[in-house]
DOTOR-644872 format. One line per field, with one value per residue (C-alpha): residue in three letters; y negated, x, z. Coordinates in nm, 4 decimals. Each point is the difference from the previous one (the first is absolute). Layout:
<recs>
gudo <- c(ALA:...);
north <- c(Y:...);
east <- c(X:...);
up <- c(Z:...);
</recs>
This chain:
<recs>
gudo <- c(UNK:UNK:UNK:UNK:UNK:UNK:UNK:UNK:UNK:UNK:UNK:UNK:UNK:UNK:UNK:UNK:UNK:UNK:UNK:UNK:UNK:UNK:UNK:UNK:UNK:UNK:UNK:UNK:UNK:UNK:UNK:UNK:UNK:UNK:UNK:UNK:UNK:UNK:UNK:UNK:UNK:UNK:UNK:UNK:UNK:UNK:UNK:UNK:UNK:UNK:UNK:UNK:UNK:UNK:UNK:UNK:UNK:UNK:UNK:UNK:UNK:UNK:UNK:UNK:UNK:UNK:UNK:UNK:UNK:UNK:UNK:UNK:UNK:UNK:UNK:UNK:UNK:UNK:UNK:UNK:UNK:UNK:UNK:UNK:UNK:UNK:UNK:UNK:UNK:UNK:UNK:UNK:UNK:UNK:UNK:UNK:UNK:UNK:UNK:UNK:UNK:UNK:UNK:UNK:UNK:UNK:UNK:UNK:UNK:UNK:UNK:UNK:UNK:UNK:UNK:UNK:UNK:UNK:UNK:UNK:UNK:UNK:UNK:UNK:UNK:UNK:UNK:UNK:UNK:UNK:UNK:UNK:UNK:UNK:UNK:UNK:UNK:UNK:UNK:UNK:UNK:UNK:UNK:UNK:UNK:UNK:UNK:UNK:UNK:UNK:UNK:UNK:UNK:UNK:UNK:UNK:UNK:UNK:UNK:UNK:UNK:UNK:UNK:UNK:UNK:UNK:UNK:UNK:UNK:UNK:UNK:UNK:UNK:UNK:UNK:UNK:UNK:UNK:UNK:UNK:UNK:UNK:UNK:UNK:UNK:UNK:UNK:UNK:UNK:UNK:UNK:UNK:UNK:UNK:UNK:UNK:UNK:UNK:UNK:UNK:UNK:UNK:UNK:UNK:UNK:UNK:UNK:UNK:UNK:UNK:UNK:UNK:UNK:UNK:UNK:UNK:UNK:UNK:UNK:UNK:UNK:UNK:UNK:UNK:UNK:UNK:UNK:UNK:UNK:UNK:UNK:UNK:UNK:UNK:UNK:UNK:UNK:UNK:UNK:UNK:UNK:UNK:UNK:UNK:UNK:UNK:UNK:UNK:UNK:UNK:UNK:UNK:UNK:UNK:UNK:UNK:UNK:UNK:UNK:UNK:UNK:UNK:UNK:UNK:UNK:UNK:UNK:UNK:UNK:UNK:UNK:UNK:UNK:UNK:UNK:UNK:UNK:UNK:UNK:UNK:UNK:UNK:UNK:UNK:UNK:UNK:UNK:UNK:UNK:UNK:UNK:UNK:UNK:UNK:UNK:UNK:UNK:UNK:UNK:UNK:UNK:UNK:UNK:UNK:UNK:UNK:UNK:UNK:UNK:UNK:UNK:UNK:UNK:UNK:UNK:UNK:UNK:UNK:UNK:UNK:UNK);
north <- c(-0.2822:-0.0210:0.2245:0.0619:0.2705:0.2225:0.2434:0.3454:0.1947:0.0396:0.2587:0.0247:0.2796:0.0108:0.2440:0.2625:-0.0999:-0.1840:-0.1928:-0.1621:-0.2778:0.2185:0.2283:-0.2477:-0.1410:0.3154:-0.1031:-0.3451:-0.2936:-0.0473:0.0670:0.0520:-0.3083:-0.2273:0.0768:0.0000:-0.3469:-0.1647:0.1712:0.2136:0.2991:0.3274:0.2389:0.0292:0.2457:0.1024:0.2006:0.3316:0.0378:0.1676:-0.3015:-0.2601:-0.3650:0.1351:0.3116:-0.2204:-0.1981:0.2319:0.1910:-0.3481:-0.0257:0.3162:-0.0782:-0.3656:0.1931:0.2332:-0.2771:-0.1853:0.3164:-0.0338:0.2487:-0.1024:-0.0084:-0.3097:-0.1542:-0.3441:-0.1240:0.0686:-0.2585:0.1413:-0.2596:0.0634:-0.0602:0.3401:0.1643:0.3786:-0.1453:-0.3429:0.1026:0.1564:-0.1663:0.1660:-0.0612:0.2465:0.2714:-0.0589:0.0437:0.3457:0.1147:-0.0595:0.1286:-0.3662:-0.0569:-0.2204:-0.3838:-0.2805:0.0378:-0.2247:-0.0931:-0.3241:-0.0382:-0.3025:0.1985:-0.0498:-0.2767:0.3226:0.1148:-0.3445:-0.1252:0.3312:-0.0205:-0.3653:0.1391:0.3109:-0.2508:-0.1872:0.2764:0.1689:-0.2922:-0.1213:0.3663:0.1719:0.2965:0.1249:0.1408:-0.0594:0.2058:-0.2789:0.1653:-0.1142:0.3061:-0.0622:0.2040:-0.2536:0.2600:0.0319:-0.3137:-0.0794:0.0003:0.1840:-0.1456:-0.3366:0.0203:-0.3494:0.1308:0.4318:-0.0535:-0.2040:0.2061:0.3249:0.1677:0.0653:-0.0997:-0.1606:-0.0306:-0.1440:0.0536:-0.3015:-0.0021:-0.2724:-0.0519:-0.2868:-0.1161:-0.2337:-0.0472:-0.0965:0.3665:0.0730:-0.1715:-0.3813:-0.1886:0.1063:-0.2851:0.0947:-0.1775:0.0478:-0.2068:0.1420:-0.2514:0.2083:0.3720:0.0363:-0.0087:0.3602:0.1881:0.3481:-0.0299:0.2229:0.0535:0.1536:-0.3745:-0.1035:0.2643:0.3010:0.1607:0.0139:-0.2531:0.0031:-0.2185:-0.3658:-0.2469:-0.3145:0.0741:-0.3341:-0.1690:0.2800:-0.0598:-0.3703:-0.0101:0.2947:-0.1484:-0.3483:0.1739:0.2634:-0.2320:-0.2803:0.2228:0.1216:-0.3499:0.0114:0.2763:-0.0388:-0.3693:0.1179:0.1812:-0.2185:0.1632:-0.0605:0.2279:0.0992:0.1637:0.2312:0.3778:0.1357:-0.1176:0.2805:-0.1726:0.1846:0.2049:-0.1438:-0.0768:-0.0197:-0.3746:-0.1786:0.1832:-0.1305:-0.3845:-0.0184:0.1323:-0.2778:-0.2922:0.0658:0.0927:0.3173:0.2266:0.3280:0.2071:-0.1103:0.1034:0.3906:0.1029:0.2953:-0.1067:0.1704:0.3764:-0.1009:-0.2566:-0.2530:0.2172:-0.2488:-0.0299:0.2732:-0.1920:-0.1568:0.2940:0.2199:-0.1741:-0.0802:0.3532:0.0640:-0.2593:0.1141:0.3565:-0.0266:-0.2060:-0.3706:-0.1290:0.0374:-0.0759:-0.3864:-0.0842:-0.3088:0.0792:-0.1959:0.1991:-0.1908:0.0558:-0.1642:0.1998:-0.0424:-0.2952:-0.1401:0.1538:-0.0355:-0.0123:0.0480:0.1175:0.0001:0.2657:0.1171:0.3499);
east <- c(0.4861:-0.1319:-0.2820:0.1139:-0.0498:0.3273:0.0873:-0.0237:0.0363:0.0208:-0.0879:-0.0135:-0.2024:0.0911:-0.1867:0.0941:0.0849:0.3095:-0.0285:0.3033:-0.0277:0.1168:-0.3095:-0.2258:0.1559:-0.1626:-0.3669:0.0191:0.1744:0.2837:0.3717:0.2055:0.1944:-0.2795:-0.1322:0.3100:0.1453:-0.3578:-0.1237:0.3474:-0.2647:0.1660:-0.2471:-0.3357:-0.2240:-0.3391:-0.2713:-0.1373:-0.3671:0.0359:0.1866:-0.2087:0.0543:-0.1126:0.1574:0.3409:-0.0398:-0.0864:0.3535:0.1610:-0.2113:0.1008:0.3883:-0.0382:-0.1789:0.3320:0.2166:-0.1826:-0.0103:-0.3830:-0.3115:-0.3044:-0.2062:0.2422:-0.1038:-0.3265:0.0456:0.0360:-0.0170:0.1096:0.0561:-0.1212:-0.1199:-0.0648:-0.1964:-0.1031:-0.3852:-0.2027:-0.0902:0.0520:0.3806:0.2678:0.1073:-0.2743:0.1451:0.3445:-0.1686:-0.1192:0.2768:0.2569:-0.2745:-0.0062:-0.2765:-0.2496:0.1813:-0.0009:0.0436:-0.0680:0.1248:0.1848:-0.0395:0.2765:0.1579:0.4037:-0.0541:-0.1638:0.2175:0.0988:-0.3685:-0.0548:0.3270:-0.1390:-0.3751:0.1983:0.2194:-0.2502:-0.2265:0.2579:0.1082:-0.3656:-0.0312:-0.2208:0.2735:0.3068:0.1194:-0.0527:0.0614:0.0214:0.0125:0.0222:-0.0605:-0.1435:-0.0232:0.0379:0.0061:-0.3543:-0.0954:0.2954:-0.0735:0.2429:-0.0138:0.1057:0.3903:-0.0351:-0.1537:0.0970:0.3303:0.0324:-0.2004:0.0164:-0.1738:0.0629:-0.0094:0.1754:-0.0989:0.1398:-0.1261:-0.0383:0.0184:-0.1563:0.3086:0.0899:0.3131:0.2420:0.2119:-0.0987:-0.0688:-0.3124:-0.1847:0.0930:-0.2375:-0.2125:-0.1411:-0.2792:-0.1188:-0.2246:-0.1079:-0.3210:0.0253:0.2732:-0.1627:-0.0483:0.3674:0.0924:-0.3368:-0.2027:-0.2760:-0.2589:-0.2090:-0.3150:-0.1579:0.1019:0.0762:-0.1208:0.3453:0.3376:0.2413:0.3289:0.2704:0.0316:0.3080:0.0604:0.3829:0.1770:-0.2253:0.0646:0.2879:0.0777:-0.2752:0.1666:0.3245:-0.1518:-0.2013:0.2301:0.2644:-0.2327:-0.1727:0.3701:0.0801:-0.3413:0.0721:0.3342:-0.0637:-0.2851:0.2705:0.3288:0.1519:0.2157:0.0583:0.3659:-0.1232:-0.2161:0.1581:-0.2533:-0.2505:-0.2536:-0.1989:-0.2939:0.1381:-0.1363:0.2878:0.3633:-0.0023:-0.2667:0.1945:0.3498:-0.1685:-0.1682:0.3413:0.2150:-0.2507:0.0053:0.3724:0.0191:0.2612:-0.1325:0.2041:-0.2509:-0.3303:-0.1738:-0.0083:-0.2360:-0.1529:0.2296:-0.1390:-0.3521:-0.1206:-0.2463:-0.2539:-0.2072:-0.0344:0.2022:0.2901:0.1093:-0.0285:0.1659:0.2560:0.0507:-0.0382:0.3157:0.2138:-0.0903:0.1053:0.2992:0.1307:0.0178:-0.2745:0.0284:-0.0921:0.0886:-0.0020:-0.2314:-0.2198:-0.2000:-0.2700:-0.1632:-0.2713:-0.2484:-0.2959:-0.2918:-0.2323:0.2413:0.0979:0.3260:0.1488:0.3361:0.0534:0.3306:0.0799:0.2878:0.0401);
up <- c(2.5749:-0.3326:-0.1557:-0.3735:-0.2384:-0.0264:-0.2999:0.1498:-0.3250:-0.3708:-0.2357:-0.4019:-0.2338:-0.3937:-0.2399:-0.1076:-0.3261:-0.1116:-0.3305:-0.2054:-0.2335:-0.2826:0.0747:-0.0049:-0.3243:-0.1160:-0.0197:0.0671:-0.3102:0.2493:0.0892:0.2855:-0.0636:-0.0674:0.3268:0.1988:-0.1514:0.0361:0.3720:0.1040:0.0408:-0.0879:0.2005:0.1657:0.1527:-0.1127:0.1676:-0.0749:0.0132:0.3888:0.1092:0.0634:0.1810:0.3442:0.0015:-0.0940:0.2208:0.2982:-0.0983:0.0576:0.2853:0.1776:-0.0806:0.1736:0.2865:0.0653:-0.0435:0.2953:0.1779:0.0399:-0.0764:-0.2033:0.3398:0.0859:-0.3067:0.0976:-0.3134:-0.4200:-0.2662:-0.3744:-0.2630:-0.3059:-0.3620:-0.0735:0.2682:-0.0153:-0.0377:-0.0194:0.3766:0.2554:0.0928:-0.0876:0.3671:0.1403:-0.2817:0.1274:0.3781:-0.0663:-0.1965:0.2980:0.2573:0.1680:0.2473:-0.0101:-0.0407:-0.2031:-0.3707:-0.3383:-0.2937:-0.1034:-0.4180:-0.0536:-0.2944:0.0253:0.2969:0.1360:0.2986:0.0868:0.0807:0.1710:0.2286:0.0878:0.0797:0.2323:0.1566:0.0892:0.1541:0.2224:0.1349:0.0839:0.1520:-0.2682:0.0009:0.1354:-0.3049:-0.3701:-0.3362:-0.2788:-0.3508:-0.3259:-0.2779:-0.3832:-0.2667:-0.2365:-0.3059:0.0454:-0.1347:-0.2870:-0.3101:-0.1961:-0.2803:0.0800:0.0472:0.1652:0.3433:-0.0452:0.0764:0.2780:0.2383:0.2068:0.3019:0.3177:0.3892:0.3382:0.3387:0.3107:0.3862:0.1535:0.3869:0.2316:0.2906:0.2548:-0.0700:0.1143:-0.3326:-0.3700:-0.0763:-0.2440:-0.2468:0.0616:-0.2478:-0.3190:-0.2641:-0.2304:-0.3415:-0.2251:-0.3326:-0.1757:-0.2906:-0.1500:0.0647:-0.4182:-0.0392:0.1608:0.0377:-0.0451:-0.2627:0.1543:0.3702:0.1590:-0.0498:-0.3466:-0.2158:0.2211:-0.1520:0.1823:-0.2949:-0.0551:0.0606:-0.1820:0.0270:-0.1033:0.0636:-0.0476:0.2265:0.2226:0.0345:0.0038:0.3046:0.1936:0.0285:0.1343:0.2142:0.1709:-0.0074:0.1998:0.2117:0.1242:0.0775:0.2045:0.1825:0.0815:0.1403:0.2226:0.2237:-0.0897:-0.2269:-0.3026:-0.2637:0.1308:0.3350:-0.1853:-0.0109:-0.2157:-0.3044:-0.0571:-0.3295:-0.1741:-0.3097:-0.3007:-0.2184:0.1046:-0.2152:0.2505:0.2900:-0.1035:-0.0983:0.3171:0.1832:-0.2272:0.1402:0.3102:0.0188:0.1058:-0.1043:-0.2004:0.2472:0.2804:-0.1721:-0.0630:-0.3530:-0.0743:-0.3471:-0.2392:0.1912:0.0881:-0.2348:0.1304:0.2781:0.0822:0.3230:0.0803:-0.1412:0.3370:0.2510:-0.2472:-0.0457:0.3717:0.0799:-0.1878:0.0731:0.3826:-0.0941:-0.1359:0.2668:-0.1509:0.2386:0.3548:0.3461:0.0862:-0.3918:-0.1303:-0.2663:-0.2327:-0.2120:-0.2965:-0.2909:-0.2596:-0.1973:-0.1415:0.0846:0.0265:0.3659:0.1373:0.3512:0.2279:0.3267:0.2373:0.2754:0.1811:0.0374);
</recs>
């Protein structure tokens, strides 16, 4: 019998608000087809001033919490990732805590940016199955619109808001159910190339968004595309035995390079970019959320999840369901 860290339940929260290309087009020097042919982004979601990142991701929080059939009282442990927390301090977490009337447990936030729910799944699979908790929420939530400038059609466009969560479950098991192996990276000498101009210690302001996009995205497909390798070789796998690639949704051009190099067929991997935009850290949950829901992941499937931010961050992790 084997300790591991099994996926219990997903859950997914969009605002309220629903916003086209063509609308944006509006106020911002863009168009719907320079954005689609350049990021295949047709939609994203942005948040009203009452919808915050805690209480989004406590609504995906309480929908991963029915799916595993459990009650906040279950709940020993919640990590949110995020670059856009409610405040400098406390956590997000704690909000999240009270807002789904969870006891007293563990809860902190993980600030990895779009890496953000990867290096939190690896810090919760490591705590349940040390025996810190039974049961985990791990969220990723951002509202990114907070901190865009909207007048740089660069960066505007490519982002929206929003937030996933999963309940992870710590079980002895005899198969290769659960997470099977995570791989973090991080490379600091690169964190001016996608970065927020602004914080409590420099500015004292909150920033907005800068890009250096090329660079972006010539290191994102090296990365995600060698950090799948890494991944899939800690358990022995090759690309062909995996059911499932759940990437971050940044742009649908990284996620169909990185597919290309590694071989995978396009069939194989979740596309949610061209209805949510890039969330952040709420890319990867979201998107496996859905792709849960509507029946194209299930139980006994191999999936790989993958995503690179700001930092640069990025990271992978393999389960079975």
């Amino acid at each position: 019998m084997t300790r591991r860290a099994i996926l219990a339940g997903t859950g997914s929260a969009l605002p309220r608000t629903r916003v086209s290309n063509a609308e944006l087009a509006e106020r911002v020097d863009t168009s719907d087809e320079w954005i689609v042919e350049r990021t295949g982004i047709r939609f994203r979601h942005i948040a009203e001033p009452d919808e915050t990142t805690a209480t989004l991701g406590a609504d995906a929080a309480k929908e991963a919490l029915q799916a595993a059939g459990l009650q906040p009282a279950d709940i020993g442990l919640i990590i949110v990732a995020t670059a856009t927390p409610d405040n400098t301090f406390p956590a997000s977490a704690t909000k999240v805590q009270a807002l789904i009337g969870a006891p007293d447990c563990i809860a902190f936030d993980v600030a990895a940016v779009c890496s953000g729910f990867l290096y939190a799944v690896s810090v919760a699979d490591a705590m349940l199955r040390t025996g810190a908790a039974r049961h985990a929420l791990v969220i990723g939530s951002e509202t990114f619109s907070r901190i865009l400038d909207w007048e740089d059609r660069t960066t505007c466009v490519l982002f929206g808001d929003g937030a996933g969560a999963v309940v992870l479950s710590a079980e002895e098991v005899e198969d290769d159910r659960g997470i099977l192996a995570t791989r973090l990276h991080a490379e600091g000498q690169y964190c001016d190339m996608l970065y927020v101009d602004g914080g409590p210690s420099t500015t004292g302001t909150v920033g907005h968004v800068r890009m250096q996009g090329r660079e972006v995205f010539r290191h994102a497909v090296t990365n995600l595309a060698s950090v799948l390798g890494e991944v899939m070789a800690d358990v022995g796998l090759s690309a062909e035995q995996i059911d499932w690639v759940v990437p971050h949704q940044a742009n649908k051009r990284i996620i169909d390079a990185t597919a290309k190099k590694l071989g995978l067929p396009s069939e194989r991997v979740v596309l949610t970019v061209d209805q949510h935009a890039n969330t952040s850290a709420a890319s990867v949950p979201l998107a496996l959320d859905l792709a849960v829901r509507d029946g194209r992941i299930k139980r006994g499937d191999l999936v790989v999840l993958e995503a690179m931010g700001g930092g640069f961050t990025w990271g992978a992790a393999v389960l079975r369901i």
